[in-house]
C-alpha positions as CSV (number, residue, x, y, z in Angstrom):
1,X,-16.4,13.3,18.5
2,X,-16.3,9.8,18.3
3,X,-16.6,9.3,14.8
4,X,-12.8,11.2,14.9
5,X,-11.6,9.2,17.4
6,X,-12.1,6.0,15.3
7,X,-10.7,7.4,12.4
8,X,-7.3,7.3,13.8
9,X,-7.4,3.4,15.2
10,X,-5.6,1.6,12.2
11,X,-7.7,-1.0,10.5
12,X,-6.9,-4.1,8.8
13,X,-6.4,-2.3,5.3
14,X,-4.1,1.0,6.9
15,X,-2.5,-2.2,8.5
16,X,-1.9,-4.2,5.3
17,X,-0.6,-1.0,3.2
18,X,1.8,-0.3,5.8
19,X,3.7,-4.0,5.8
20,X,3.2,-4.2,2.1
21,X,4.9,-0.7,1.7
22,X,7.8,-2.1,4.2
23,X,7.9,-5.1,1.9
24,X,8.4,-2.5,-0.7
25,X,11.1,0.1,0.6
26,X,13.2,-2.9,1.7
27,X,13.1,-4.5,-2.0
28,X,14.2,-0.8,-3.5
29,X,16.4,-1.1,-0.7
30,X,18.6,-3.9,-1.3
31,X,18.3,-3.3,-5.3
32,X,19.5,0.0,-4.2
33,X,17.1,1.9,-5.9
34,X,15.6,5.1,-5.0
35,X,12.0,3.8,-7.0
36,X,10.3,0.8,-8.5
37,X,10.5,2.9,-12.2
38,X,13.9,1.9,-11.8
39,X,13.7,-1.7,-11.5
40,X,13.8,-3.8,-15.1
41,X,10.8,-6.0,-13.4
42,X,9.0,-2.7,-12.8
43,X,5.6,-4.3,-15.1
44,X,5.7,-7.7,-13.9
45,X,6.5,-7.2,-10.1
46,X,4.2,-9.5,-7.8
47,X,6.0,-7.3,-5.0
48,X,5.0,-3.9,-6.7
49,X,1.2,-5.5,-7.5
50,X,0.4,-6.5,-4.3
51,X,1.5,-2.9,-2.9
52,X,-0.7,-1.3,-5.5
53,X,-3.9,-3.6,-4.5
54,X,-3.1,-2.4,-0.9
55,X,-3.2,1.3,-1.5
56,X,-6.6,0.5,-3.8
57,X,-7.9,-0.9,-0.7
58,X,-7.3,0.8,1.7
59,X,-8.7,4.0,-0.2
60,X,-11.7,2.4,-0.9
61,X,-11.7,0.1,2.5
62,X,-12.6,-3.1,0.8
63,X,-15.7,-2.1,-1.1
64,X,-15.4,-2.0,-4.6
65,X,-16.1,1.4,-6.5
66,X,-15.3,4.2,-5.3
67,X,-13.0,5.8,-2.4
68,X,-13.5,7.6,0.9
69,X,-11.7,10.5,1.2
């Protein structure tokens, strides 16, 4: 039961993807976009790269390889 109860405390990678995603939304937001496909700096956004690394890691919870699902 415990094991659950962890699972739903927010660690430092659930925690990163969230402000990185904020970060994110409020960029589309004040391009007024609806999505970062949108954007002309779509392939070389720092914004959009760093939000991707977060969602890889917080999968994979800072190993490398695989994910936890």
């Amino acid at each position: 039961m415990q094991e659950n109860a962890q699972e739903n405390i927010p660690n430092q990678w659930d925690i990163a993807l969230v402000k990185k995603k904020e970060e994110l939304q409020a960029c589309q937001i004040a391009k007024e976009l609806h999505s970062c496909l949108q954007c002309e700096l779509v392939l070389s956004c720092e914004l959009r790269d760093a939000y991707v690394i977060s969602v890889y890691e917080s999968m994979n919870r800072g190993d490398s390889g695989g994910f936890e699902f």
